[in-house]
C-alpha positions in Angstrom: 0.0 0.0 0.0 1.2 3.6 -0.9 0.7 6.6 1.2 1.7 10.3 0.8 1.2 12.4 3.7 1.6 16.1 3.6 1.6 18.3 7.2 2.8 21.5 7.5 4.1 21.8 3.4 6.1 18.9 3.5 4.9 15.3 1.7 6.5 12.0 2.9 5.9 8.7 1.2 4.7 6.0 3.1 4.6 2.4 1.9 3.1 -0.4 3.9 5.1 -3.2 3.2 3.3 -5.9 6.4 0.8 -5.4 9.0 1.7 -8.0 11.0 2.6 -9.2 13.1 4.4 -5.8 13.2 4.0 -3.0 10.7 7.1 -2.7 8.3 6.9 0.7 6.6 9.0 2.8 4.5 9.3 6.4 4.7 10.8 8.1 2.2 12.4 4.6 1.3 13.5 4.3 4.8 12.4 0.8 6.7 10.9 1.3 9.4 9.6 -1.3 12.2 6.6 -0.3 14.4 4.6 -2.4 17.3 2.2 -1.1 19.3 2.5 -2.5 23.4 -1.1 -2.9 25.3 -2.1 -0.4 27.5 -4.7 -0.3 29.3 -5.9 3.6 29.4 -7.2 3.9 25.6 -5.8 7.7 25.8 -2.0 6.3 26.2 -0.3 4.6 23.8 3.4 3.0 23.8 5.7 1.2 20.6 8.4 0.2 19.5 9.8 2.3 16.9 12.7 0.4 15.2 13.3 -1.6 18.9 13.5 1.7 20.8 10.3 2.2 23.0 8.4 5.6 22.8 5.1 6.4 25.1 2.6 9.2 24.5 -1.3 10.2 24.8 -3.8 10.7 22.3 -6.7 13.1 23.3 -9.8 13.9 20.5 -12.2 16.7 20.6 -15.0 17.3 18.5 -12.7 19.1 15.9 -9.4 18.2 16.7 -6.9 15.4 17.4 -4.1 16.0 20.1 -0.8 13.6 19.7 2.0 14.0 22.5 5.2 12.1 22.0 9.0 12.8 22.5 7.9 16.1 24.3 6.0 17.3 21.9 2.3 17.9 21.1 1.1 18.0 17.6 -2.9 19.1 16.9 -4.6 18.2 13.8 -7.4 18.9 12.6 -10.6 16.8 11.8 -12.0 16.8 8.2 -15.0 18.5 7.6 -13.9 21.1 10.5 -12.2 24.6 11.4 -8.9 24.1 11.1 -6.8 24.2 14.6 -5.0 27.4 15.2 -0.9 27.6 15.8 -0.1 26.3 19.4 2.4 28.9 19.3 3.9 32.4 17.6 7.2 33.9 17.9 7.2 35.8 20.7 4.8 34.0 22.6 4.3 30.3 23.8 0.7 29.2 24.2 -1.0 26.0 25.8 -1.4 23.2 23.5 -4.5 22.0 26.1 -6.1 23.0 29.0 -4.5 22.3 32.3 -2.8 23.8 35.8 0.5 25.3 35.8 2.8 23.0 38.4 6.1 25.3 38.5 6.8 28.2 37.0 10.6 29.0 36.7 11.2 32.0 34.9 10.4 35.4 35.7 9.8 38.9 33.8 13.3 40.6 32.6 14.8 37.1 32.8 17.1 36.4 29.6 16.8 32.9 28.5 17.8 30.8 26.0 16.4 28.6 23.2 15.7 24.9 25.5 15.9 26.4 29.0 12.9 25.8 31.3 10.2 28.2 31.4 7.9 25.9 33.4 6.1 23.0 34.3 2.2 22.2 33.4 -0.1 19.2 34.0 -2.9 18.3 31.3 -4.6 15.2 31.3 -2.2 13.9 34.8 0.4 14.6 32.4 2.8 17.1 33.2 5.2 18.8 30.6 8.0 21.0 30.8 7.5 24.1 29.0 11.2 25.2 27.0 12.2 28.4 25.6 11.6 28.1 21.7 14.7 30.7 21.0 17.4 33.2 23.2 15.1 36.1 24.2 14.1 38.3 26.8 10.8 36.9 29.5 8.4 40.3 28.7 5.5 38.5 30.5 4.4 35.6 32.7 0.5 35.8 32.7 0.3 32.4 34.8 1.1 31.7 38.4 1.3 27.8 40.3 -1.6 26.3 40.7 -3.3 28.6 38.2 -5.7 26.4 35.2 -5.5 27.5 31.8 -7.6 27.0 28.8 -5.9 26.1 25.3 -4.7 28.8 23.6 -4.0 30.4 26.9 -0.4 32.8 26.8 2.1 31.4 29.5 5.0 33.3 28.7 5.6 36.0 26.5 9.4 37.4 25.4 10.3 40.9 24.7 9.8 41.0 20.6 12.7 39.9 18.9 12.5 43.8 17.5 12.0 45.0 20.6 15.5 43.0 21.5 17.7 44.6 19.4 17.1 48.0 20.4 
């Protein structure tokens, strides 16, 4: 079976070459070996992904599908739907879901750079730390601990990068 799947402007060729008892693709002509692992909460999932285990959570909304793995949540969404809005911008990083900030560990005036820990949230008894997407300045921290958020929700804002080089 062929597949092409396109997200975010780039196309990828997918051919199924066995289901079982493990699925065999190729991407981009690369093999690749994937087996899914039981689990007994239907919104986690775990595999093997050429022999080296991954976990993650799946969570589905009425529009949109929410896929965390390897840190990192990706939305899509549904056909026949409004198509999901940018998690984040620039100078801003936004809440992927709803959820209750845990830590937070950076403050207004605070330089930072690109993969240091801004804070710590829990969504679905999940919690994820929250890095610096690039070197800038903390302008805002709209959240406190313990605060909820819903998606969409600012929790930290830097100092445009125009606003940096001043």
């Amino acid at each position: 079976m062929q597949l092409k799947l396109a997200f975010a402007d780039v196309t990828t060729d997918i051919a199924v070459d066995r289901l079982k008892p493990e699925l065999a693709l190729r991407i981009d002509g690369q093999p690749v070996r994937l087996s899914l692992a039981d689990s007994s909460d239907p919104r986690r999932f775990s595999f093997l992904l050429d022999g080296m285990p991954h976990t993650g959570w799946i969570y589905r909304t009425a529009s949109e599908v929410f896929v965390r793995t390897g840190g990192e949540t990706t939305v899509f969404a549904l056909p026949g739907t409004v198509e999901a809005g940018a998690a984040s911008i620039e100078d801003e990083v936004r809440a992927d879901m709803p959820g209750l900030v845990v830590s937070v560990d950076c403050e207004p005036g605070q330089q930072v750079r690109a993969g240091d820990k801004l804070m710590v949230i829990e969504s679905m008894k999940l919690q994820s730390t929250i890095t610096a997407p690039r070197d800038a300045e903390i302008a805002a921290v709209p959240v406190a601990v313990n605060a909820s958020f819903d998606r969409g929700a600012v929790l930290v804002a830097f100092k445009s990068q125009s606003e940096e080089g001043q």
